[in-house]
Predicted model as a PDB file, atoms N, CA, C, CB and O in Angstrom, pLDDT in the B-factor column:
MODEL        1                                                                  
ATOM      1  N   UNK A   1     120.503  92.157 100.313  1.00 87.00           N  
ATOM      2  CA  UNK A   1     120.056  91.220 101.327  1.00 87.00           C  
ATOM      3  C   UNK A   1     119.728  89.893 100.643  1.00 87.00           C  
ATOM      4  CB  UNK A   1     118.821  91.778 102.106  1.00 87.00           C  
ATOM      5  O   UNK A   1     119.216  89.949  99.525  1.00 87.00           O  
ATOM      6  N   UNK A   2     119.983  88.646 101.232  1.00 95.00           N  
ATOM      7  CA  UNK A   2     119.858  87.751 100.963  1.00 95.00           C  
ATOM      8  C   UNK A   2     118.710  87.232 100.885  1.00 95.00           C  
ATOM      9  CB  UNK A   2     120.448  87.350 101.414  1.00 95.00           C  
ATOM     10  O   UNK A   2     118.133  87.717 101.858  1.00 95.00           O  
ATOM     11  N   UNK A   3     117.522  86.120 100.021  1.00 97.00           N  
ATOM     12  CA  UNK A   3     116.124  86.230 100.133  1.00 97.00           C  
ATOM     13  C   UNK A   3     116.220  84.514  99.880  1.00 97.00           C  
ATOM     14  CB  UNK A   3     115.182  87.421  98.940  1.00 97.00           C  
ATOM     15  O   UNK A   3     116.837  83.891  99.015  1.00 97.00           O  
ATOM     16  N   UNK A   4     115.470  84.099 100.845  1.00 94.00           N  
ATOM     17  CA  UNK A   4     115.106  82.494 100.343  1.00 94.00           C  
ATOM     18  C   UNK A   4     113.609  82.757  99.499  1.00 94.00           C  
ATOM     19  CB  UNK A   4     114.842  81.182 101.969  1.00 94.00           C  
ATOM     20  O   UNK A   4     112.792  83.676  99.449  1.00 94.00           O  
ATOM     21  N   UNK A   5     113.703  81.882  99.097  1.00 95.00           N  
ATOM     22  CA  UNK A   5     111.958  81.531  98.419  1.00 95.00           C  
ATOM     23  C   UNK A   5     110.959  80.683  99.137  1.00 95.00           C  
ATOM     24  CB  UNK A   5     111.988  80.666  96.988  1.00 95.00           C  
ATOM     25  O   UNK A   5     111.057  79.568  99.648  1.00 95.00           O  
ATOM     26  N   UNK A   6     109.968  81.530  99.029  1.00 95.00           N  
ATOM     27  CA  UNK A   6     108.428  80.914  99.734  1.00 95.00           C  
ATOM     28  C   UNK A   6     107.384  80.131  98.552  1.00 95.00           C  
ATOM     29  CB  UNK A   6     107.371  82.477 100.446  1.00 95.00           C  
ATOM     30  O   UNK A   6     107.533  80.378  97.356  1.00 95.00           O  
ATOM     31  N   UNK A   7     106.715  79.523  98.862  1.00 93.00           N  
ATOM     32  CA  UNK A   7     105.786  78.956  98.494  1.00 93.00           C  
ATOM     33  C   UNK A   7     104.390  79.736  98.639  1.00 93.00           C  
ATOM     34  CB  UNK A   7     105.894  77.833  99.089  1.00 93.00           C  
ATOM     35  O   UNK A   7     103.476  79.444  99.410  1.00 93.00           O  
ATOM     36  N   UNK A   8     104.432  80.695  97.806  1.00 95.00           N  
ATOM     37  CA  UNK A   8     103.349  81.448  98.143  1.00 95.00           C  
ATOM     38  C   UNK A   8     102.944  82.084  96.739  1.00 95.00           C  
ATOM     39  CB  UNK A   8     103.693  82.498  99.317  1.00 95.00           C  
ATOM     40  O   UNK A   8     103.799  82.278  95.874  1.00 95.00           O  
ATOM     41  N   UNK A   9     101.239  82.485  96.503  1.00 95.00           N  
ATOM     42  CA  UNK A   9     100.754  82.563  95.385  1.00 95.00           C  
ATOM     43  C   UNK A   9     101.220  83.917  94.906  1.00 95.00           C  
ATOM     44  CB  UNK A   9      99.367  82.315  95.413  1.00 95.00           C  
ATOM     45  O   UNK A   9     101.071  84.367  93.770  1.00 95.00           O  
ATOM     46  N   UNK A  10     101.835  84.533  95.989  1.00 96.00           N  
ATOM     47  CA  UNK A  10     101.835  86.166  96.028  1.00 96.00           C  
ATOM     48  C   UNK A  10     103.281  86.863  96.612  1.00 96.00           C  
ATOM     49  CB  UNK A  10     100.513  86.685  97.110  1.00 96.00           C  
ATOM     50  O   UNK A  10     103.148  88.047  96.924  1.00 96.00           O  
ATOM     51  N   UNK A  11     104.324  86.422  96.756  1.00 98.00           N  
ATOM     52  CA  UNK A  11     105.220  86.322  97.477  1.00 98.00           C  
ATOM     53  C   UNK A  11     106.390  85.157  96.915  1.00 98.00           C  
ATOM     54  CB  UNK A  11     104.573  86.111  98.732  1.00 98.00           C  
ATOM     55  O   UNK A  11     106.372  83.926  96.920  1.00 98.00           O  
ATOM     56  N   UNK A  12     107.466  86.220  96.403  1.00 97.00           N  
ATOM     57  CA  UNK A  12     108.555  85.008  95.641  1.00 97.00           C  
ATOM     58  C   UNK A  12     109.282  84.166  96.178  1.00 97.00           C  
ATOM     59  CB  UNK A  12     109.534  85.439  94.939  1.00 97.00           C  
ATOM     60  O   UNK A  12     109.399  82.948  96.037  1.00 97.00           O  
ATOM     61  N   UNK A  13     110.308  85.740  97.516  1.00 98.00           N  
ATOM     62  CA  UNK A  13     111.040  85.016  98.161  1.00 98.00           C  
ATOM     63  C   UNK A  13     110.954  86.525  99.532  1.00 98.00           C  
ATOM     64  CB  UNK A  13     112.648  84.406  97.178  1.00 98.00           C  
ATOM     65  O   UNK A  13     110.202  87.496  99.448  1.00 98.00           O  
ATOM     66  N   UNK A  14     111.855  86.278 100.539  1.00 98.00           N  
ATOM     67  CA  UNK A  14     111.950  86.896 101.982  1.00 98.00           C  
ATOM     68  C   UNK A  14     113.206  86.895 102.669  1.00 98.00           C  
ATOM     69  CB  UNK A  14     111.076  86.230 102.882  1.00 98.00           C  
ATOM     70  O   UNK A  14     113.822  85.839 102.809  1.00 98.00           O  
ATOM     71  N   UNK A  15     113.538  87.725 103.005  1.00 98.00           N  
ATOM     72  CA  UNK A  15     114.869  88.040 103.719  1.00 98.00           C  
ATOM     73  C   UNK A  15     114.741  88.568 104.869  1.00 98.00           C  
ATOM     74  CB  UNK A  15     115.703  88.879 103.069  1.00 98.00           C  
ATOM     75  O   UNK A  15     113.737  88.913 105.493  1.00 98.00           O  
ATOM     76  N   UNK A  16     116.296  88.624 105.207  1.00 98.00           N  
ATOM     77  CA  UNK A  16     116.248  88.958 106.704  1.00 98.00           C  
ATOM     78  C   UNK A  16     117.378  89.623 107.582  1.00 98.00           C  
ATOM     79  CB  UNK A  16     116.018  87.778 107.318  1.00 98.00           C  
ATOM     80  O   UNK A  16     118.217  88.890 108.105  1.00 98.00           O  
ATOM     81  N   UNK A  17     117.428  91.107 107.774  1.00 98.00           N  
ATOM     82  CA  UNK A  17     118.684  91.243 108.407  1.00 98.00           C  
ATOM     83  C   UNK A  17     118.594  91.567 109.603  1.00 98.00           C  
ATOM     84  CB  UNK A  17     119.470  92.052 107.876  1.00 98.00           C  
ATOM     85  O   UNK A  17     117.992  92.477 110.174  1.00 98.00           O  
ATOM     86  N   UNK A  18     119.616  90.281 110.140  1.00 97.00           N  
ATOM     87  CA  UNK A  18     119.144  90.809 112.273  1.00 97.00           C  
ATOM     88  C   UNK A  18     119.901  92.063 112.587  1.00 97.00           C  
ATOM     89  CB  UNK A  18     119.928  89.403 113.893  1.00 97.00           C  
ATOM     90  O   UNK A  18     119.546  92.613 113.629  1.00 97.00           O  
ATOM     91  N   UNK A  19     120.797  92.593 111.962  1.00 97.00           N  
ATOM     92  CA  UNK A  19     120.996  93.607 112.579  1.00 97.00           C  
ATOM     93  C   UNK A  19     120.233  94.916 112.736  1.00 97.00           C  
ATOM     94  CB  UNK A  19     121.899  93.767 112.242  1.00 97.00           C  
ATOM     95  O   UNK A  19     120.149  95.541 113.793  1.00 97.00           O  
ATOM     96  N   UNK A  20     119.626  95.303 111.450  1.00 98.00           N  
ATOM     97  CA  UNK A  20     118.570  96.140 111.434  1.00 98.00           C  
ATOM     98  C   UNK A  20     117.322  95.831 111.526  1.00 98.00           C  
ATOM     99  CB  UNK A  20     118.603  96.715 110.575  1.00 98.00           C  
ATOM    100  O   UNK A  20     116.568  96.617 110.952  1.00 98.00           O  
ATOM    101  N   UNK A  21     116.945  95.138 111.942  1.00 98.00           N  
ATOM    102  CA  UNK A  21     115.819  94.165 112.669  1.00 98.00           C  
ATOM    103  C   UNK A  21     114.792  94.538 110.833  1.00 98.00           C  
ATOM    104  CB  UNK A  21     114.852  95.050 114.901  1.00 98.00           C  
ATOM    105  O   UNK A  21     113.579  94.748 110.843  1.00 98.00           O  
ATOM    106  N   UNK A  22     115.466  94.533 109.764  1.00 98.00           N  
ATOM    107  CA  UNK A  22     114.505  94.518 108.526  1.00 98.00           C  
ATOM    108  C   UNK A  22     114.164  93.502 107.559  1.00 98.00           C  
ATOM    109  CB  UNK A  22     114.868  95.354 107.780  1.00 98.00           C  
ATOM    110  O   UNK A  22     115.013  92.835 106.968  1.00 98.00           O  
ATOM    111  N   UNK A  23     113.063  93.400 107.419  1.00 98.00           N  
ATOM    112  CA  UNK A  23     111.943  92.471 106.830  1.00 98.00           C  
ATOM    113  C   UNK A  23     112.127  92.476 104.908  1.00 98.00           C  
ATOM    114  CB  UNK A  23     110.163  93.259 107.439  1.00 98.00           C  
ATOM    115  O   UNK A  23     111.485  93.323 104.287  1.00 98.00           O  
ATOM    116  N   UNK A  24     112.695  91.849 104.422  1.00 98.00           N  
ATOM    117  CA  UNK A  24     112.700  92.117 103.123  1.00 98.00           C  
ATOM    118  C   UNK A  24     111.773  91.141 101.781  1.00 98.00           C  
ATOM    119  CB  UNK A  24     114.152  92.092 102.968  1.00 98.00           C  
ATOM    120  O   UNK A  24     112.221  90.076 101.354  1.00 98.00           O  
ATOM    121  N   UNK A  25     110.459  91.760 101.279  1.00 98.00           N  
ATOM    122  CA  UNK A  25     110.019  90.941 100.788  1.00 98.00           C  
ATOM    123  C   UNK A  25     109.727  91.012  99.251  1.00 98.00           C  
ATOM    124  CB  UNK A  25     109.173  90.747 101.498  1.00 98.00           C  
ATOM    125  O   UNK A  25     108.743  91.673  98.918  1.00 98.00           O  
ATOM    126  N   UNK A  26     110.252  90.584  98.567  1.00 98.00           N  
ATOM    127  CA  UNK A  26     110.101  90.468  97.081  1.00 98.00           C  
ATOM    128  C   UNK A  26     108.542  89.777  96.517  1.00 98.00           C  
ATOM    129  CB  UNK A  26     111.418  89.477  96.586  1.00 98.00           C  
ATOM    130  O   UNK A  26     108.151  88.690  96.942  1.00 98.00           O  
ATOM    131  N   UNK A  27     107.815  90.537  95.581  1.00 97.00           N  
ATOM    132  CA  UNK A  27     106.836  90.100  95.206  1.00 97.00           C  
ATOM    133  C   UNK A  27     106.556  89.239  93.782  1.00 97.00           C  
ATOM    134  CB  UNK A  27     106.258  91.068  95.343  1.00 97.00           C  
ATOM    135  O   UNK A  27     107.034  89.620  92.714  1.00 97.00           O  
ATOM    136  N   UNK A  28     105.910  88.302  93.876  1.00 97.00           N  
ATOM    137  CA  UNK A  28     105.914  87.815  92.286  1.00 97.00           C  
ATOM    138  C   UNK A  28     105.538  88.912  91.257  1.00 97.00           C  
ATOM    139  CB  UNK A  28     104.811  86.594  92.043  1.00 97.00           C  
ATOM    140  O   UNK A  28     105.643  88.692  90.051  1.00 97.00           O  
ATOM    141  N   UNK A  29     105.157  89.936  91.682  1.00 96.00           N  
ATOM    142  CA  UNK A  29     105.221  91.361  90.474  1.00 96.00           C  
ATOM    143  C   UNK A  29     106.204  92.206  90.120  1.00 96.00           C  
ATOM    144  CB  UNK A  29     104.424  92.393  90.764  1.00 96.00           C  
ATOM    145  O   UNK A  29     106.031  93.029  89.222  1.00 96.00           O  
ATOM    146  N   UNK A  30     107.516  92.078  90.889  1.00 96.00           N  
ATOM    147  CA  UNK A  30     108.506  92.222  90.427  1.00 96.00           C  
ATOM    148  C   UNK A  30     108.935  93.495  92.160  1.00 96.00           C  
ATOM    149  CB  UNK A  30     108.347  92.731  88.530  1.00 96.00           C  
ATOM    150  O   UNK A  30     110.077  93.724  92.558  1.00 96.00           O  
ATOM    151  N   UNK A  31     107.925  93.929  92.658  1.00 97.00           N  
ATOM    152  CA  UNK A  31     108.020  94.981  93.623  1.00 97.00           C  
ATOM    153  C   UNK A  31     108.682  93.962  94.962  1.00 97.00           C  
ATOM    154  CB  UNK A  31     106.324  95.831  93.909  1.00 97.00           C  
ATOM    155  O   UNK A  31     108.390  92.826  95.334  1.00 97.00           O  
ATOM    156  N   UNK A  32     109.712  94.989  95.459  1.00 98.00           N  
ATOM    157  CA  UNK A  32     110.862  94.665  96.471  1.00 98.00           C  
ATOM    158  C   UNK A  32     110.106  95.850  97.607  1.00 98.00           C  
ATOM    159  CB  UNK A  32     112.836  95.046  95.781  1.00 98.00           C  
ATOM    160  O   UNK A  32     109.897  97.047  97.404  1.00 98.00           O  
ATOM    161  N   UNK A  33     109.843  95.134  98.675  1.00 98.00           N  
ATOM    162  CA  UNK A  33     109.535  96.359 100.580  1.00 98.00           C  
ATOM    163  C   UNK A  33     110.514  96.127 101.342  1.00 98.00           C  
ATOM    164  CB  UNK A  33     108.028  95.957 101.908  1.00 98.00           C  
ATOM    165  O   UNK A  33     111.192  95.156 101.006  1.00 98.00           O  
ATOM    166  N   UNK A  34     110.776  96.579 102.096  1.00 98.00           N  
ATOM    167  CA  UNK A  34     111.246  96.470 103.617  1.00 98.00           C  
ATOM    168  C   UNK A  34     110.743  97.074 104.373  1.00 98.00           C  
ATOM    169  CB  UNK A  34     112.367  96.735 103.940  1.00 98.00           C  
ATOM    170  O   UNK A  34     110.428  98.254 104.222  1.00 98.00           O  
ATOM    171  N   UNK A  35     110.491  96.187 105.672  1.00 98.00           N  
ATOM    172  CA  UNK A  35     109.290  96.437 106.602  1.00 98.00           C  
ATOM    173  C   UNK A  35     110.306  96.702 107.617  1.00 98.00           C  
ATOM    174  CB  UNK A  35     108.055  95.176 106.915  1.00 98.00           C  
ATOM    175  O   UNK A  35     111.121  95.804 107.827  1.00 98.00           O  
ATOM    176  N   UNK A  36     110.404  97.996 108.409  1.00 98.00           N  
ATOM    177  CA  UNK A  36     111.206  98.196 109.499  1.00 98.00           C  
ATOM    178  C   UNK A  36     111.189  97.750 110.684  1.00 98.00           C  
ATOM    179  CB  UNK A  36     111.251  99.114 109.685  1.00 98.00           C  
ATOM    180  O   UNK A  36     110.008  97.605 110.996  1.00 98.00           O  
ATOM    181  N   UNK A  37     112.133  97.335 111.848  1.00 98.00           N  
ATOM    182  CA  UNK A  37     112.102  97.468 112.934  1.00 98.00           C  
ATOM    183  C   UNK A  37     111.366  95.908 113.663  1.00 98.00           C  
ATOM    184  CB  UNK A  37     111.439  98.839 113.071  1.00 98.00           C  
ATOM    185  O   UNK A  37     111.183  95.814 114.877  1.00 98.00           O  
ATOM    186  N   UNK A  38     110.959  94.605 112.525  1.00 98.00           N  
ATOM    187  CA  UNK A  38     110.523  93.833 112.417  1.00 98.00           C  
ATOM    188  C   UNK A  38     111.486  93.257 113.314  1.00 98.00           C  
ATOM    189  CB  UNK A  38     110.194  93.538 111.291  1.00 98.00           C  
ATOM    190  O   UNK A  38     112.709  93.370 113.226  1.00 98.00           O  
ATOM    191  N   UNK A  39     110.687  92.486 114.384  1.00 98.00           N  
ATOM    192  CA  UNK A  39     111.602  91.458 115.609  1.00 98.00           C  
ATOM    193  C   UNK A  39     111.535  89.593 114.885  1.00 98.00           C  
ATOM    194  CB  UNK A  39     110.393  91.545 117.733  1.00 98.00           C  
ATOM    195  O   UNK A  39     110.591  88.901 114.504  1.00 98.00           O  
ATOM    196  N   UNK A  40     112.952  89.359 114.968  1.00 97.00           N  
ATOM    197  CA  UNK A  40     113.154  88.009 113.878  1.00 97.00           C  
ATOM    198  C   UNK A  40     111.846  86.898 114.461  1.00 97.00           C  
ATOM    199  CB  UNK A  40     115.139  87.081 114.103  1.00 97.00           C  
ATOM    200  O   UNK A  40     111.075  86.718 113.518  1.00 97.00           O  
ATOM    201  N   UNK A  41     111.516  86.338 115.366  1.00 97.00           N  
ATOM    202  CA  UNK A  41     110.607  85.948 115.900  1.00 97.00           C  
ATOM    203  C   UNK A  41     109.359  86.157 114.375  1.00 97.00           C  
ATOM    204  CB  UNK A  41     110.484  86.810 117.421  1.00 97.00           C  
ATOM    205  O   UNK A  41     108.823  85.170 113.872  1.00 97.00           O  
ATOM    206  N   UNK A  42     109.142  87.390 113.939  1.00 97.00           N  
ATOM    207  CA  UNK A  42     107.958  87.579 113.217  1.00 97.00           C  
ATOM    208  C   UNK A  42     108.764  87.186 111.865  1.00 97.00           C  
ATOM    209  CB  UNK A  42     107.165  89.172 113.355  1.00 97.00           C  
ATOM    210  O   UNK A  42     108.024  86.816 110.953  1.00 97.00           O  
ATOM    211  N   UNK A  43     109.494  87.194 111.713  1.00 97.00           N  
ATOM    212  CA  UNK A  43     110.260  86.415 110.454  1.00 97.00           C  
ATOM    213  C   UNK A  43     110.157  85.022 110.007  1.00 97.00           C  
ATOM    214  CB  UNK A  43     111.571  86.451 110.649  1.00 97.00           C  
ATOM    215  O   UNK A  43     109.738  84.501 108.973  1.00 97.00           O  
ATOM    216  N   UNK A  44     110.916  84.355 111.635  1.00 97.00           N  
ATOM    217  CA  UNK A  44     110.451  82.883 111.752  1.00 97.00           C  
ATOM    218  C   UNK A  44     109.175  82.623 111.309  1.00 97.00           C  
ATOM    219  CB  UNK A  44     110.480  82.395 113.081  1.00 97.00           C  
ATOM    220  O   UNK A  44     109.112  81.955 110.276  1.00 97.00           O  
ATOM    221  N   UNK A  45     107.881  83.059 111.942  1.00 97.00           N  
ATOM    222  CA  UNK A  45     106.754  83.064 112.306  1.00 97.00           C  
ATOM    223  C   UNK A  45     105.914  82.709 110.391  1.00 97.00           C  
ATOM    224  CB  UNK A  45     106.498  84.694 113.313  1.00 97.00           C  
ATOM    225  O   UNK A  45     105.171  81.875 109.874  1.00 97.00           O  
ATOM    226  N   UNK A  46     106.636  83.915 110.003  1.00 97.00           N  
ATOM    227  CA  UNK A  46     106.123  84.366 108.100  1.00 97.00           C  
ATOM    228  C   UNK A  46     106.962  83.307 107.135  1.00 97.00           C  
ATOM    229  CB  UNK A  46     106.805  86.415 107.444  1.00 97.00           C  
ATOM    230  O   UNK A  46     106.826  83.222 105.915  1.00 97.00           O  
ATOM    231  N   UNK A  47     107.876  82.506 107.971  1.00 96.00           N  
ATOM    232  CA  UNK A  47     108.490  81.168 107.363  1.00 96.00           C  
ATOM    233  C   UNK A  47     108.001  79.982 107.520  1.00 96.00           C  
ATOM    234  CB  UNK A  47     109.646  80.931 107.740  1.00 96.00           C  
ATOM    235  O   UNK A  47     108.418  79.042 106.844  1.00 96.00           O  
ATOM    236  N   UNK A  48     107.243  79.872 108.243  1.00 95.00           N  
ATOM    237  CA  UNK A  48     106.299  78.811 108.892  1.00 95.00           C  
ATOM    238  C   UNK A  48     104.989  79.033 108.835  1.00 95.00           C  
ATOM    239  CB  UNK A  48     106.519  78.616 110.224  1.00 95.00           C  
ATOM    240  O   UNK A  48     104.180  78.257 109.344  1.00 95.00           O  
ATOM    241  N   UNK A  49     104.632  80.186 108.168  1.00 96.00           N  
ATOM    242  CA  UNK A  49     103.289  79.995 108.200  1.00 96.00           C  
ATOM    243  C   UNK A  49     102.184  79.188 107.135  1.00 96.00           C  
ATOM    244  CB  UNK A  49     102.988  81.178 108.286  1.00 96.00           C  
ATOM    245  O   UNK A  49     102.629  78.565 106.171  1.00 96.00           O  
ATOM    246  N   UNK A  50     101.211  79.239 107.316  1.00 95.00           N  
ATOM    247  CA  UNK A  50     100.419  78.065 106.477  1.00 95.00           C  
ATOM    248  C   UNK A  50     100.425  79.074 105.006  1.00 95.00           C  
ATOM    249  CB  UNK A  50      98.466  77.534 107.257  1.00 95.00           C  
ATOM    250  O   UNK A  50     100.988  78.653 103.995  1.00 95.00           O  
ATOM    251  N   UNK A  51      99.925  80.060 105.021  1.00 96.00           N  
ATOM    252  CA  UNK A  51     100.380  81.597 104.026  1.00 96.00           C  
ATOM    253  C   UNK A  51     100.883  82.288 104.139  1.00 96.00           C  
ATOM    254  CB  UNK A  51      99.866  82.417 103.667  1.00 96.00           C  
ATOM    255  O   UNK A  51     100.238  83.208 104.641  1.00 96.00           O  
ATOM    256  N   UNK A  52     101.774  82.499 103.975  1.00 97.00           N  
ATOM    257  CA  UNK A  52     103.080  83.937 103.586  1.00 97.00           C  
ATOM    258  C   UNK A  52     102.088  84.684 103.393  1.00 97.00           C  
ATOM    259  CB  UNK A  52     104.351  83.978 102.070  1.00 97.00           C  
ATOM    260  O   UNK A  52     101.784  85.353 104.380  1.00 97.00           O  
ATOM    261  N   UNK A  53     101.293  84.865 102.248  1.00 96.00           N  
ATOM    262  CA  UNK A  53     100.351  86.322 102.141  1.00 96.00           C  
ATOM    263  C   UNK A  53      99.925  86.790 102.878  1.00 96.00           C  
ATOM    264  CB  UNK A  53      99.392  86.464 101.577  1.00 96.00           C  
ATOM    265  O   UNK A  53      99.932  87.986 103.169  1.00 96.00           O  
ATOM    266  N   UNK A  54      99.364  85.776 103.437  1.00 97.00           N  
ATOM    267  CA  UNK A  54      98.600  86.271 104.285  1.00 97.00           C  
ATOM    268  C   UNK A  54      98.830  86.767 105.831  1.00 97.00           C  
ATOM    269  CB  UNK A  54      97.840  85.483 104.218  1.00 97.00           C  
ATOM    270  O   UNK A  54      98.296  87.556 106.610  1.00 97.00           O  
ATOM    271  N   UNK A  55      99.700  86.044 105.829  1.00 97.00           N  
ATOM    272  CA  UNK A  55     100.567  86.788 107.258  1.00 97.00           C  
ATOM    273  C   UNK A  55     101.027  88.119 107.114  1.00 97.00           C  
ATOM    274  CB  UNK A  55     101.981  86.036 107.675  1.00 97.00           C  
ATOM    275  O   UNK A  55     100.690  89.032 107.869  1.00 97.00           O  
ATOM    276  N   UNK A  56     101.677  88.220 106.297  1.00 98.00           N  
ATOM    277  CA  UNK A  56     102.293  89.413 105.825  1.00 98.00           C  
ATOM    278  C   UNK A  56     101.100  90.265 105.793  1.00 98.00           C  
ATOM    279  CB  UNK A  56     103.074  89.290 104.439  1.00 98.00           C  
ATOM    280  O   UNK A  56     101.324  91.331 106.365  1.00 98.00           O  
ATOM    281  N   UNK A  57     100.016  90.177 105.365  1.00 97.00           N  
ATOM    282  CA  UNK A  57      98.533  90.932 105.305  1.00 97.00           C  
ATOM    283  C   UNK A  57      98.653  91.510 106.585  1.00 97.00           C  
ATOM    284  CB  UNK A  57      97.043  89.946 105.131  1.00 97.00           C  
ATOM    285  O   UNK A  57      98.922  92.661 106.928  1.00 97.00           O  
ATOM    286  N   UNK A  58      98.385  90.426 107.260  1.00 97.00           N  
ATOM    287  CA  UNK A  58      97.305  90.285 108.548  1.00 97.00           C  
ATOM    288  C   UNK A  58      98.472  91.006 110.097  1.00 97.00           C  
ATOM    289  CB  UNK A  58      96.730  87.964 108.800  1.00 97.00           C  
ATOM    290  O   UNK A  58      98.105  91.858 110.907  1.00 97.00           O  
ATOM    291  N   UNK A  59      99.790  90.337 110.060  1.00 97.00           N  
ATOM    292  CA  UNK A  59     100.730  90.664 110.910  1.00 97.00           C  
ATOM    293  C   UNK A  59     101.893  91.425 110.708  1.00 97.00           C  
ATOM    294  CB  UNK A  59     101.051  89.751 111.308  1.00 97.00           C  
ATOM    295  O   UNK A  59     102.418  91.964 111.682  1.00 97.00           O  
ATOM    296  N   UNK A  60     102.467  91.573 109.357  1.00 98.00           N  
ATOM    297  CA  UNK A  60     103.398  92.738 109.107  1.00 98.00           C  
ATOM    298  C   UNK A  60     102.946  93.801 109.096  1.00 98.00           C  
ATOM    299  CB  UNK A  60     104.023  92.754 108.087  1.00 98.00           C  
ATOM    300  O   UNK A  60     103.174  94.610 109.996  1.00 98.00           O  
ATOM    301  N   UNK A  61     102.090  94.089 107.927  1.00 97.00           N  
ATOM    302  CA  UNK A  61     101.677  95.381 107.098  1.00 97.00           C  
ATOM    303  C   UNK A  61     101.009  96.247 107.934  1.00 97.00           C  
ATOM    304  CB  UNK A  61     100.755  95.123 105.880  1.00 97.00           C  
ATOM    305  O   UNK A  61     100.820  97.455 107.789  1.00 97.00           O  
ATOM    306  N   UNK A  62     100.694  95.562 108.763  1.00 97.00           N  
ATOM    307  CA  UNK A  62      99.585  97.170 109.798  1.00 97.00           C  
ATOM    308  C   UNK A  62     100.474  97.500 110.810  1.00 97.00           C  
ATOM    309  CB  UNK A  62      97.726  96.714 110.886  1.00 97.00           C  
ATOM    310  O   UNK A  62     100.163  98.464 111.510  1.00 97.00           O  
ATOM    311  N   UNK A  63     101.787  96.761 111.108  1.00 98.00           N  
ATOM    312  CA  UNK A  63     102.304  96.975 112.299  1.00 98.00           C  
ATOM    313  C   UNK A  63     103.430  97.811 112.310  1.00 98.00           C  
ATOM    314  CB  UNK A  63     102.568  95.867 112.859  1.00 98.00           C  
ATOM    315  O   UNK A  63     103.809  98.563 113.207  1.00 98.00           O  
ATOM    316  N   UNK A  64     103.948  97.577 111.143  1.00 98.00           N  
ATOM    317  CA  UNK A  64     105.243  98.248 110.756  1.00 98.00           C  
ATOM    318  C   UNK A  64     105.475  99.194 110.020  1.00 98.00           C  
ATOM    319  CB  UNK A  64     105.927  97.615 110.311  1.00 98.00           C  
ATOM    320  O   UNK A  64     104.538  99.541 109.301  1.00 98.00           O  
ATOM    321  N   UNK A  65     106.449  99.766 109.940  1.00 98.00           N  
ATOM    322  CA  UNK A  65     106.618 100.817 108.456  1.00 98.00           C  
ATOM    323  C   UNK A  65     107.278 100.072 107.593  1.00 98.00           C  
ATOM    324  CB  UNK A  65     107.530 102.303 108.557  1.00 98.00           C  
ATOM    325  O   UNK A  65     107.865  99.029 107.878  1.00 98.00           O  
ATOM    326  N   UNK A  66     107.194 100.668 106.315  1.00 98.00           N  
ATOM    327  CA  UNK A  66     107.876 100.066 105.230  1.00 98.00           C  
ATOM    328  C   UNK A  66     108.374 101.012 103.784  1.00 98.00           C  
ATOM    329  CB  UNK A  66     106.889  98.952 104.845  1.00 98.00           C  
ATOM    330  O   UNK A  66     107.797 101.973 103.274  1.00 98.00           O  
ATOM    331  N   UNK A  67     109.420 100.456 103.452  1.00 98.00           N  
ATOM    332  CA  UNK A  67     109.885 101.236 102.195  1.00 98.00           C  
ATOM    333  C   UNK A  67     109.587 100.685 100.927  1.00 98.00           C  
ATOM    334  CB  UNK A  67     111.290 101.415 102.181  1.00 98.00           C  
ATOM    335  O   UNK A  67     109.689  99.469 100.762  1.00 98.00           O  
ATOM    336  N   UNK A  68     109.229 101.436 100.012  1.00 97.00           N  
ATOM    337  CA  UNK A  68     109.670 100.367  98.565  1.00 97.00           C  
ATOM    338  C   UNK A  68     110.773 100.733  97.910  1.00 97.00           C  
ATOM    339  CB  UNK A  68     108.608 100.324  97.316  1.00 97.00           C  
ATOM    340  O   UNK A  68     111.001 101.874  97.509  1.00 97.00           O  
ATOM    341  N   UNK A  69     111.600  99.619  97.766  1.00 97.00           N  
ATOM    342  CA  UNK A  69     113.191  99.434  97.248  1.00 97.00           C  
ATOM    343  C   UNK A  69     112.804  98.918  95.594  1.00 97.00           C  
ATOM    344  CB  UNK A  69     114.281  97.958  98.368  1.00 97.00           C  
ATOM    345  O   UNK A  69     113.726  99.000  94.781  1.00 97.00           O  
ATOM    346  N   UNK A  70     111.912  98.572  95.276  1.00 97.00           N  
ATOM    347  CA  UNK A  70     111.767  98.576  93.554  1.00 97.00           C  
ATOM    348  C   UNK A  70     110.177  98.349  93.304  1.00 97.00           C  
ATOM    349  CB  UNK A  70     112.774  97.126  92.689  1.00 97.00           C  
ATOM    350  O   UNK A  70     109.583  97.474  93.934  1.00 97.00           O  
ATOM    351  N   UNK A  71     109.695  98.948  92.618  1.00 95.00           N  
ATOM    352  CA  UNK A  71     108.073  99.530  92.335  1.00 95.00           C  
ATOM    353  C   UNK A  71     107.965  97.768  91.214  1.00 95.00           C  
ATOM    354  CB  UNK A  71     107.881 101.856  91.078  1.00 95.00           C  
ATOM    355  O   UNK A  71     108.778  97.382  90.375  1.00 95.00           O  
ATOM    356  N   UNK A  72     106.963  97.242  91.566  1.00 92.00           N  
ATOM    357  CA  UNK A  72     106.279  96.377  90.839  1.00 92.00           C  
ATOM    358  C   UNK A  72     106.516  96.726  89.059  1.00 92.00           C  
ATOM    359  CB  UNK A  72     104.717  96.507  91.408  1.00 92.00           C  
ATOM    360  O   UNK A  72     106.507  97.778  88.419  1.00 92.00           O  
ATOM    361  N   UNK A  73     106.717  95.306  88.683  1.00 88.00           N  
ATOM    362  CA  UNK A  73     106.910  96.019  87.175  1.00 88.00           C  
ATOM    363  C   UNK A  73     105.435  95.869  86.419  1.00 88.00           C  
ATOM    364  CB  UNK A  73     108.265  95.124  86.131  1.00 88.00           C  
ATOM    365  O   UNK A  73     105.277  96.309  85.280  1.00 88.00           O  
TER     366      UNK A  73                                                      
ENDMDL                                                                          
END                                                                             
């Protein structure tokens, strides 16, 4: 999946595939998630926000499921 980069203290870069409505977020620790079933709207939303971290805190992480695709190094 393709990932742009964020401006964020905690958060490298973020992707996005509309077909599987999945959330892909790479961490500055080296750890890769995907958050399932994520509606693009909340994508936009985590691209525009004032913190990436913290969105992702506050509006992904409790709402969704998620996988880890590479464990933090």
């Amino acid at each position: 999946m393709q990932r742009e980069h964020v401006d964020s203290s905690s958060i490298g870069s973020v992707g996005y595939d509309q077909g599987t409505h999945t959330l892909e977020v790479e961490f500055l620790n080296g750890g890769v998630y995907q958050y399932l079933g994520v509606p693009e709207g909340e994508y936009a939303s985590l691209l525009r926000a004032q913190s990436a971290g913290r969105y992702l805190n506050y509006r992904i992480k409790p709402r969704y499921r998620y996988r880890r695709v590479r464990a933090p190094k």
